[in-house]
N, C-alpha and C positions, 0 to 999 in steps of 0.2 A: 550444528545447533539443533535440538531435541523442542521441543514445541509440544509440553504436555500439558499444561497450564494455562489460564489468561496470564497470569503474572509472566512466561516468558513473552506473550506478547506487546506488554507490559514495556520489555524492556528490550525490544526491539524498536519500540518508539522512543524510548528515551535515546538511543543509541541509535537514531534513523542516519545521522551522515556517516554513521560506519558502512551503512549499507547501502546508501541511494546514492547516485551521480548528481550537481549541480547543474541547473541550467539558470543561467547567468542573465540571460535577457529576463525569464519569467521570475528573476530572484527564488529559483525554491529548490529545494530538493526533490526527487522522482529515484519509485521504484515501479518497472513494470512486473507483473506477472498475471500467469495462465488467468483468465475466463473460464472455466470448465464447466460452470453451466450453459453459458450460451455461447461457447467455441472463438473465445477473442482471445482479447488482455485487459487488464488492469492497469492503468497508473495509479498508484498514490502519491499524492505528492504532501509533503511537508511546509511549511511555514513561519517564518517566525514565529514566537509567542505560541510553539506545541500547538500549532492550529492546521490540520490533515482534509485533505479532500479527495475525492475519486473521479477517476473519466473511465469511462468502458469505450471498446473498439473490437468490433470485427471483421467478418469479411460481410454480414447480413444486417452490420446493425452499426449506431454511434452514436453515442450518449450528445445531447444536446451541449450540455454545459459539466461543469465539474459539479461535484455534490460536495457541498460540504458537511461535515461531521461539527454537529452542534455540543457534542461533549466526547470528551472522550473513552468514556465508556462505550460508547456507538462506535469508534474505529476501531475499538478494540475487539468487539463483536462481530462486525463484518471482517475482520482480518480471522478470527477463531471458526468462522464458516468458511473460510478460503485458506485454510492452514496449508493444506499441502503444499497447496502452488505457493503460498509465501515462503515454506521454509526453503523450496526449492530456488527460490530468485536471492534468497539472501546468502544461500550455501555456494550459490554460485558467484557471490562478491566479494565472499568470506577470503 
């Protein structure tokens, strides 16, 4: 998957359980991938009702609480800042 557009990103969220694992107690979807600014990961996780949030972790650092994305034009933009590492987490689920 080529990731040269927002529209592919776009449609990586419409298509989020082709690429994320379920976890069943927290009802949601999850995709991790690379931190590369501050040397972690990422979770995104998904939602019903198209509603995405984010947790950071690393070996220096751990996000409080998840964040959630108040529209999604916002997850679409921090995922277009973190492309590399996303297309690499979802090529490798593909």
């Amino acid at each position: 998957m080529q990731i040269k557009k927002k529209d592919d990103i776009s449609l990586i969220l419409d298509n989020f359980s082709s690429y994320a694992a379920y976890d069943e107690v927290g009802k949601k979807l999850y995709l991790v991938f690379a931190d590369r600014k501050r040397g972690g990961q990422w979770t995104l996780m998904g939602y019903e009702g198209d509603r995405f949030s984010v947790h950071g972790v690393g070996q220096d650092y751990r996000d409080e609480d998840e964040s959630f994305f108040e529209e999604r034009e916002h997850v679409v933009s921090f995922l277009w800042n973190n492309r590399a590492a996303l297309k690499e987490a979802v090529m490798a689920g593909e």
